[in-house]
C-alpha positions in Angstrom: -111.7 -49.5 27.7 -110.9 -52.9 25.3 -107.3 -53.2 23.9 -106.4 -54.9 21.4 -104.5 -58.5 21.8 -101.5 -56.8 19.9 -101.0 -54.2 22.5 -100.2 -57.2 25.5 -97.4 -56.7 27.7 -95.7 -59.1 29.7 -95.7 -58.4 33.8 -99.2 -56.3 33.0 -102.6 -57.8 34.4 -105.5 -58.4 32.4 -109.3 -59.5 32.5 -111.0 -61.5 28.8 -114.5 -61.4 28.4 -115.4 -63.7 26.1 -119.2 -66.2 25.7 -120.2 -65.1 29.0 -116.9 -65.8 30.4 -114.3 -63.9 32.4 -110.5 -64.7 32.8 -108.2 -62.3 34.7 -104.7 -63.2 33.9 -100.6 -61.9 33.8 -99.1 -62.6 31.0 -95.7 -64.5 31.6 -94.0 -65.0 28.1 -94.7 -64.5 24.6 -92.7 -67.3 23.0 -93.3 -66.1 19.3 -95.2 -63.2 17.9 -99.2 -63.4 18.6 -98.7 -66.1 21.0 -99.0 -65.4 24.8 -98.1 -68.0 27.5 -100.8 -66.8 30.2 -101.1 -67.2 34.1 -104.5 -67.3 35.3 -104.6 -64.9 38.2 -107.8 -66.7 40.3 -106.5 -70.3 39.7 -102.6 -70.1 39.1 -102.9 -72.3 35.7 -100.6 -71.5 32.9 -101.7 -71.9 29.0 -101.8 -69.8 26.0 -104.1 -66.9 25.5 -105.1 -68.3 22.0 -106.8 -71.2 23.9 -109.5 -69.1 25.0 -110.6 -67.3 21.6 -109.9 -70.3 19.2 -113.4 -70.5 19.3 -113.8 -67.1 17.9 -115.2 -63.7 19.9 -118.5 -63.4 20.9 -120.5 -60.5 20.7 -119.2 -59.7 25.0 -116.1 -59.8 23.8 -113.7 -57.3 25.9 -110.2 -57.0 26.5 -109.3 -54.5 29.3 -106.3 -53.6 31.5 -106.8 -53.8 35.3 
């Protein structure tokens, strides 16, 4: 079932869908409203959620809670 960004939580677990791609994260902070400081939960990186749709959502877009 796809969420929407606004309903994030920090601590939960996530996976994005987005081009073909697919990024299971926790999110760690949210510094400022609509911005989400991100751990990526395969390779440990941290960066901000808005990094992976600046390009805009494709039509496989999906934002689910695991």
């Amino acid at each position: 079932m796809a969420i929407s960004i606004d309903n994030l939580r920090k601590g939960k677990k996530y996976r994005l869908t987005n081009y073909g791609e697919t990024f299971e994260f926790q999110v760690m902070d949210m510094p400022e409203e609509n911005m989400y400081r991100v751990k990526d939960l395969l390779t440990l990186e941290n960066y901000f959620l808005n990094e992976l749709i600046k390009y805009g959502k494709g039509k496989d877009y999906d934002l689910e809670e695991l």
